[in-house]
Each structure stands twice: as C-alpha cells, then as structure tokens.
C-alpha positions as CSV (number, residue, x, y, z in Angstrom):
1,X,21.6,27.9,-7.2
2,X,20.7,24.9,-8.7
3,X,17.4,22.2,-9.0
4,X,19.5,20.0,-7.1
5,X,20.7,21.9,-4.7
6,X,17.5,24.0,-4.1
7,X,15.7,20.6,-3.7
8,X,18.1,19.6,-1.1
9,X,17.9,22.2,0.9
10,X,14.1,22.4,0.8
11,X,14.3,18.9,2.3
12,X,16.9,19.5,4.8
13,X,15.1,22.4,6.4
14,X,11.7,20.8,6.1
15,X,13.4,18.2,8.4
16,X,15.1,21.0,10.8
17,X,11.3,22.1,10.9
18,X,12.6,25.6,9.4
19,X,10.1,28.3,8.2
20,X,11.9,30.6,5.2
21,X,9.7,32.5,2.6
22,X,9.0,30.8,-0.6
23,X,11.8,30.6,-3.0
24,X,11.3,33.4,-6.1
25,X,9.7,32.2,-9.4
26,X,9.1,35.0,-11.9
27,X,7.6,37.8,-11.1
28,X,5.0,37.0,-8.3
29,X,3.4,39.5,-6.3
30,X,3.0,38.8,-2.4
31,X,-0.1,39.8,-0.1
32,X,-0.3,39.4,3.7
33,X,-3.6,38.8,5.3
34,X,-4.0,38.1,8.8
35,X,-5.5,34.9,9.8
36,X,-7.0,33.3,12.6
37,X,-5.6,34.3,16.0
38,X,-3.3,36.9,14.1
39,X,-1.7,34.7,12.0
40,X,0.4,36.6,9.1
41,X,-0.7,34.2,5.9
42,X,1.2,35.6,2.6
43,X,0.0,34.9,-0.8
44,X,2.2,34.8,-3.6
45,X,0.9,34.8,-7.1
46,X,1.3,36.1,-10.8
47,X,-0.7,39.1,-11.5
48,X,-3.0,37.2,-13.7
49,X,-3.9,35.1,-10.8
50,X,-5.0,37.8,-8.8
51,X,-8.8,37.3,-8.7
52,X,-8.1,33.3,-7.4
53,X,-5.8,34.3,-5.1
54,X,-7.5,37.3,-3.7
55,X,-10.5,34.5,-3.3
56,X,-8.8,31.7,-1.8
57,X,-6.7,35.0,1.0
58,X,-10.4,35.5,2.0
59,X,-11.0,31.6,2.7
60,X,-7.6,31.8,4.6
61,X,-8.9,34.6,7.1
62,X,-10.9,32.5,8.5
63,X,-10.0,28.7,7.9
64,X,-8.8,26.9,10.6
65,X,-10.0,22.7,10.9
66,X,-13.2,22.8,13.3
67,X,-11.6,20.4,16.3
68,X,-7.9,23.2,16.4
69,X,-8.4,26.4,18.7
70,X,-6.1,28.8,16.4
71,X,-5.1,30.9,19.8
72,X,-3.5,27.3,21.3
73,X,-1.4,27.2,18.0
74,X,2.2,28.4,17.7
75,X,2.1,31.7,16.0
76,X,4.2,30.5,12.5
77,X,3.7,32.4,9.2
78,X,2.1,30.1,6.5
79,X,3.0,31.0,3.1
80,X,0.4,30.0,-0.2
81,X,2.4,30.2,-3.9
82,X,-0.2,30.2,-6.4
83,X,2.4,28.2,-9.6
84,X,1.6,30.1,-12.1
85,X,2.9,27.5,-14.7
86,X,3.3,23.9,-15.1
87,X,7.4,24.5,-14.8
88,X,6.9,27.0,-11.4
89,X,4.5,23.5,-9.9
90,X,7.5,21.2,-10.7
91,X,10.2,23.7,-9.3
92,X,8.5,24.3,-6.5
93,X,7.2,21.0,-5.2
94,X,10.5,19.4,-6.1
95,X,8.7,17.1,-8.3
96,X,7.1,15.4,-5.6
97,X,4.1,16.1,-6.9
98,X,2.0,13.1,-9.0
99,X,0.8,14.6,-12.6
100,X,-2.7,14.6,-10.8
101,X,-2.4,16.0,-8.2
102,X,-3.4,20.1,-7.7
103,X,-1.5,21.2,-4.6
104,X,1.2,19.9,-2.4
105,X,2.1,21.2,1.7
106,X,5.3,21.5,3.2
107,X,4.3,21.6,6.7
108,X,7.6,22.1,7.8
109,X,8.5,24.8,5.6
110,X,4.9,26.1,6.7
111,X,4.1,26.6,2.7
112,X,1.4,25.3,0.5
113,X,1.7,25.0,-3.5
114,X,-1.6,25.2,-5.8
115,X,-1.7,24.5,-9.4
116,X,-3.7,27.8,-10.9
117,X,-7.0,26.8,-11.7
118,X,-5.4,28.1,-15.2
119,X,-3.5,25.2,-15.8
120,X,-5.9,22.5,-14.5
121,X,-8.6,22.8,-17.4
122,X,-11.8,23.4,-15.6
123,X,-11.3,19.7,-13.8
124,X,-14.0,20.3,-11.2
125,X,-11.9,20.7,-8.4
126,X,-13.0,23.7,-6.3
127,X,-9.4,25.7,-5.5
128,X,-11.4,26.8,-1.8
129,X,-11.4,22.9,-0.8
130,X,-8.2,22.1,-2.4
131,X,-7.0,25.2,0.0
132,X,-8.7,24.2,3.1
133,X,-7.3,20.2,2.4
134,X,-3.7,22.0,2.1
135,X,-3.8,24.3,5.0
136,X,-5.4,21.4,7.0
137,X,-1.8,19.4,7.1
138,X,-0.2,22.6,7.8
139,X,-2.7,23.2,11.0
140,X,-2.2,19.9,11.7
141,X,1.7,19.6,11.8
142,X,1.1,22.8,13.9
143,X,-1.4,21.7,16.7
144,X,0.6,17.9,17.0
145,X,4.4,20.0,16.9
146,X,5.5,17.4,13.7
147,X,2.7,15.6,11.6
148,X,4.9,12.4,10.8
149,X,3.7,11.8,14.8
150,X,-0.1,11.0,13.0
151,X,-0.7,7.6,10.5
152,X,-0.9,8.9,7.0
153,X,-4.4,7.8,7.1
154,X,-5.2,10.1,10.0
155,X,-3.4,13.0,8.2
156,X,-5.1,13.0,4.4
157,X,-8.4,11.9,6.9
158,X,-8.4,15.0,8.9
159,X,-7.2,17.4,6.4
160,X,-10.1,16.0,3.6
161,X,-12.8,15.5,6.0
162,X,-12.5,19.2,7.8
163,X,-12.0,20.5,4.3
164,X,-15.6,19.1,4.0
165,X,-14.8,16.9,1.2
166,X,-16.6,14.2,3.0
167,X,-20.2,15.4,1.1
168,X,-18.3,14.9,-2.5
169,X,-17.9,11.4,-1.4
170,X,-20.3,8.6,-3.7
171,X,-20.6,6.2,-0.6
172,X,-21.6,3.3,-2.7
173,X,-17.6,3.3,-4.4
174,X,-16.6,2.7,-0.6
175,X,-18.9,0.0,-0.3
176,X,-18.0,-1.6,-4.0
177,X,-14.2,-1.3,-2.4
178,X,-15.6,-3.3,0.8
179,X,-17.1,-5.9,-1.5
180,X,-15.0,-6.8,-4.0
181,X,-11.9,-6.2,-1.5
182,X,-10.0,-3.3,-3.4
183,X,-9.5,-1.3,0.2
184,X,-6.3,-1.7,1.5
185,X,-6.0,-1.7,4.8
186,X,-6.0,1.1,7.6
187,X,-3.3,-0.4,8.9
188,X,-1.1,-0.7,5.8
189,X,-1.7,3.2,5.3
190,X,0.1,4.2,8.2
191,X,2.9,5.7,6.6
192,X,2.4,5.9,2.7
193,X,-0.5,5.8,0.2
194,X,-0.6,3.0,-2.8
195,X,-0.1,4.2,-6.4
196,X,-2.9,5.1,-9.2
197,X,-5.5,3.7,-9.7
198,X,-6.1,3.3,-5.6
199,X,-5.1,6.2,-4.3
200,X,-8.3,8.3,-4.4
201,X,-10.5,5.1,-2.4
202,X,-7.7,5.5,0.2
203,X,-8.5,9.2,0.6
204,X,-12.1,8.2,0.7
205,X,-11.3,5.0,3.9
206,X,-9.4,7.5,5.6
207,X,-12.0,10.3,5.6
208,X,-14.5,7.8,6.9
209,X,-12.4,6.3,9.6
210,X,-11.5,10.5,10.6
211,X,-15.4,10.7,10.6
212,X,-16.2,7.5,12.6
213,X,-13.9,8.7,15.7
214,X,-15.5,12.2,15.4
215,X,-19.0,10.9,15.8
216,X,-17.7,8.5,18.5
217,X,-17.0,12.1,20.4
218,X,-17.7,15.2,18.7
219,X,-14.8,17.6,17.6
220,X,-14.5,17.8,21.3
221,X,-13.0,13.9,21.4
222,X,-10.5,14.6,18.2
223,X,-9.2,17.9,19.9
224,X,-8.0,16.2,23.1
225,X,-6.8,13.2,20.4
226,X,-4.6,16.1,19.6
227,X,-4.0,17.7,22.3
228,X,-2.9,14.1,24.3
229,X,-0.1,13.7,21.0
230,X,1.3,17.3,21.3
231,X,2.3,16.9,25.1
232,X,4.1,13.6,24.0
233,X,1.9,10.6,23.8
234,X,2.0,7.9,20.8
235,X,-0.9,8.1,18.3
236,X,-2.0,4.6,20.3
237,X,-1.6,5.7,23.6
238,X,-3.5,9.0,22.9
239,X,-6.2,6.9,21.3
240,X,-6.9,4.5,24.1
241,X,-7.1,7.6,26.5
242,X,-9.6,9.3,24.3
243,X,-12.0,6.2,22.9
244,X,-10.4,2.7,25.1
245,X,-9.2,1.6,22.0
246,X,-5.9,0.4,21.2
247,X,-5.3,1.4,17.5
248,X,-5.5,-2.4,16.8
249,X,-9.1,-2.3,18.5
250,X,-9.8,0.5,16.0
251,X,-9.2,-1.2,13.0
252,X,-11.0,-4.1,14.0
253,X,-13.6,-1.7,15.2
254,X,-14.0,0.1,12.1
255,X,-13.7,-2.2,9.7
256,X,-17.2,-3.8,11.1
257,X,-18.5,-0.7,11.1
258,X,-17.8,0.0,7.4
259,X,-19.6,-3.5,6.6
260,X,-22.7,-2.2,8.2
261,X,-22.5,1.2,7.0
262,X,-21.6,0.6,3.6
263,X,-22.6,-3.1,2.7
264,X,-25.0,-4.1,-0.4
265,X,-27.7,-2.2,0.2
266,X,-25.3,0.8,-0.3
267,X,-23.9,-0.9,-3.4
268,X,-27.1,-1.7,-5.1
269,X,-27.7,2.3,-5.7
270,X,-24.4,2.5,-7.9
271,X,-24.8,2.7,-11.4
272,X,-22.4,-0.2,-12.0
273,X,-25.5,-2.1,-10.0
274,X,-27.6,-1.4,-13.1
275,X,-25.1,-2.8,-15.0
276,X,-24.4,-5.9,-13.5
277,X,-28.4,-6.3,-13.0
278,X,-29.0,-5.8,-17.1
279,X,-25.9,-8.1,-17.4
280,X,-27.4,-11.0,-14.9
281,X,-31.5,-10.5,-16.5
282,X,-29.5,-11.2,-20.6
283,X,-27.8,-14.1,-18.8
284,X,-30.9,-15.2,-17.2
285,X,-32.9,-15.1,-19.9
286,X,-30.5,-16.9,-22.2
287,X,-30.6,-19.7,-20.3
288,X,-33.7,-20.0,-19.8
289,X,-34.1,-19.7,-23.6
290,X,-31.6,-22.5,-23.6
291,X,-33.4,-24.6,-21.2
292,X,-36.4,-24.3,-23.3
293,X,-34.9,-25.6,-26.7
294,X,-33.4,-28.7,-25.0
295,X,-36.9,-29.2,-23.6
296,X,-38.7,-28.7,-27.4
297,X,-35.3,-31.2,-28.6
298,X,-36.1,-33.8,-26.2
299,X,-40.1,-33.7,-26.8
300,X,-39.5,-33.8,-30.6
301,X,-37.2,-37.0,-30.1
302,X,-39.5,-38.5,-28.1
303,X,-42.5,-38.0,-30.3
304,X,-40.8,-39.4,-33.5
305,X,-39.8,-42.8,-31.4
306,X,-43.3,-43.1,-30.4
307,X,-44.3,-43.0,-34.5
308,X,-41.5,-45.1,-35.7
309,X,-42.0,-47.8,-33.0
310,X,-39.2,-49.7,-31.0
311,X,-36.1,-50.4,-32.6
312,X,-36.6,-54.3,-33.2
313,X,-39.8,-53.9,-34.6
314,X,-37.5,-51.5,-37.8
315,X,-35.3,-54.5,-38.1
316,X,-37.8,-56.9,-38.4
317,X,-39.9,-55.5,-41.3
318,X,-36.5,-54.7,-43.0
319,X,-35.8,-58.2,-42.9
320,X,-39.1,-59.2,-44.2
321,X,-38.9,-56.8,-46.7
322,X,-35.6,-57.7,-48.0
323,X,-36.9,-61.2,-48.0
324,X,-39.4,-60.6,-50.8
325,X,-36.6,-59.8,-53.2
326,X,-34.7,-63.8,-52.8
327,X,-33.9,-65.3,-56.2
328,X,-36.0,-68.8,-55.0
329,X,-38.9,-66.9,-54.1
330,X,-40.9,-68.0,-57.2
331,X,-44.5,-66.9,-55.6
332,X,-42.8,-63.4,-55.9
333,X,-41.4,-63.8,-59.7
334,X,-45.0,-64.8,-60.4
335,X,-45.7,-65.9,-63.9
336,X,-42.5,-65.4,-67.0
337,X,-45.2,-64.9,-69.4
C-alpha cells in the first residue's frame, strides 16, 4: 500500500471514529498492559526501546486525567507506537507532525506516536509528561464521545495541565505575553493553534484558562463540564450550567483575571527585566551626563561674556584703535627725525 493511500485511510477512519491496531513499521515488538478500569493499552516498540517503553507501560497502568472516572469511560483499546526512527515518526503521523514536536494522538484511531527519546537529543522533555499530555486527548475524546466537540484551547489546556505541565510553566513569559500583547486570543484558538514562534505561549494561555475554571470548582466542576458535553450539550451551554458563564463571559472573565494574576509585578522577576533595567540605568545615566555638559557649555559661555564685556563696548575700542593708525594723524607719526 502506498504513503498516500495509507494516509488516506488513516484520515478516513479517524473520521468514522474507527479503532484498528497500528500500522507495521519494522520489526516492533508489542506489550499489552491493562489500564485503568481494565483497559487493554498495547505498546509497540523496537527492541532497543525497551527500557522507555517498559517505563512509560508503567505510567500508562495507572494514568487517567484527575477530573475522568476511568469506569464511566467506553472500554476502547488505546495503542502507544514508540517511532523508532525519524522515517517510522513521519510515516506514522502522516507528516502532520511539526519538526518540534515529540508525539502526536489520533484520538480516533485511539493511538498515540512518541519520538524515542533516542532521536530527540536529550532536549529536556520528560517522555512520562509527553505521555500523560498524549493519552490526555485520547481520554478526553473518550469521556466527551468526539474531542472536536471541545475549543482547541480547552483540549491542549486539559491534556497539558492534567499532564502536570502547569509547574514547568515560567509565569512571568505569560505576563510579558499580556504586556507587550503577543497572546492571541482565547477566542481565536478555538479551532487551530498559530505557527512558530507562538505556539508554545498558546499552550501556556490555554493551561491557565483549564486551571482558572478548575479552581472556580474543583475537578468536581470540570467533570460535570464533561459529563454535561457527552449527553449532548454545546461547550457554551455546558459552561453556563456549570460556572453561569456564557463562553463570551469567560473570556471576558479571564482575561481580567490574567491582568491581575500575571501583571508587572510578575514581569519584573524575568530576566529580560534585568535587562531592560541595565538598559534604562546606561540610558539614564547618559543623559544625565548629557545634561550635565550642556550645563558646563552654557556656564563657560556665560563666563567669557562677562570678561569680554557687551558686544558694543568690542566695537567701540576696535574703532578707536583702528583710528590711531589714520595717515592725518600727525600726533601719532610723532617726530620724522
């Protein structure tokens, strides 16, 4: 079978909401574990990977996001392919993957994708949170029945913030967003995500809007959120039941929260602060410096037309002077002999 056609019928079933195992790549080896509330979770991985993805079959025992009940689920089989090279990632994502990102879900297909932690260099992303992020859409598609029922924003919120990614967060590059306006609104990520650079601050808005309707109501509050969506409500109609909000409300409503929250004060402890203060103390003192020589200029000026005298009084003994030099001045020939 070809790319092409592979790729299309990847997308046509993840549309149908179909659930088929993972398409062959090499020669990978498979491991079932049992999940929460029984759920049948199969790995599939290179031999070489077998210490990650032995590691990240023990996260998936247990992982389900906090506000879910895994027994109120439907009882799909979720699938984990561990790419074991840079051409397996591309195959099996379909090339919907950007060059930076580490994993892609299909929550249709039930089936997450992971970059080995071979091929990613040692960037500092820990393969248990990039799981838990992955897994998170899949739960999520689950406990709504179809995720494209949730704004983008609340999808990549939920998924990051239950994958406790919220404590990597620097909150001062939230509130440098806020400030020099480089957030784009909640509202304009409903359906898709902007392009690089912004991409990462919009992970980092839609955690913290996730966050500020959890601590509105506790897990508790985002389970019936859910709960209201899965028995057929709109993602606004199942907000206003839950918080009396329309989802306008909660834009407005968060975005005044996020200026008290994350306002200058937060700013000022980012090291581009520092910068910007070292930057503003050199300008201050240059003009000062400035100020200081046109002073010293002025006095200088001053003081030398205070010794000269006024201006008439220069023309005047020029005059006189030149005077002394006329031809019929004989006083000033004085004597030929």
């Amino acid at each position: 079978m070809s790319a092409r056609l592979r790729l299309l019928l990847v997308l046509l079933l993840g549309l149908a909401g179909a659930s088929l195992p993972p398409p062959a790549h090499g020669q990978l080896v498979t491991r079932e574990v049992t999940g929460p509330a029984a759920r049948p979770i199969v790995f599939h991985y290179a031999a070489r990977d077998s210490t990650v993805a032995t590691a990240l079959a023990e996260l998936a025992v247990t992982y389900v996001p906090r506000p879910l009940i895994a027994d109120g689920l439907p009882p799909d089989t979720l699938h984990v392919i561990v790419a074991p090279t840079e051409g397996a990632f591309v195959e099996l994502t379909g090339g919907r993957a950007p060059d930076w990102g580490l994993a892609v879900a299909f929550p249709k297909l039930r089936r997450v994708i992971v970059r080995s932690p071979r091929l990613t260099g040692g960037d500092g992303a820990d393969p248990a949170t990039i799981l838990r992020h992955e897994l998170g859409h899949l739960y999520l598609d689950l406990a709504v029945g179809g995720s494209e029922r949730v704004p983008r924003w609340f999808n990549e919120g939920f998924s990051a913030f239950y994958a406790d990614e919220w404590r990597w967060v620097d909150p001062a590059r939230l509130a440098w967003g806020r400030l020099i306006g480089s957030l784009v609104p909640l509202a304009e990520l409903d359906a898709t995500f902007p392009e690089l650079p912004a991409p990462r601050l919009s992970y980092i808005q839609s955690m913290a809007a996730v966050r500020s309707l959890r601590r509105r109501g506790g897990d508790d509050s985002v389970r019936l959120l859910l709960d209201r969506i899965r028995d057929g409500a709109t993602f606004d109609s199942a907000l206003r039941a839950t918080y009396g909000l329309t989802l306008g409300q909660f834009y407005a409503d968060w975005n005044s929260e996020l200026g008290r929250e994350f306002g200058w004060g937060v700013a000022l402890t980012d090291e581009r602060a520092l910068w910007i203060a070292a930057a503003l103390l050199v300008l201050g003192g240059y003009l000062v410096r400035r100020r200081a020589l046109r002073r010293e200029i002025a006095r200088r000026r001053h003081a030398e037309d205070v010794a000269l005298g006024p201006p008439d009084d220069h023309s005047l003994g020029v005059e006189r002077w030149e005077r002394y030099w006329e031809d019929d001045d004989e006083e000033w020939k004085g004597d030929p002999d």
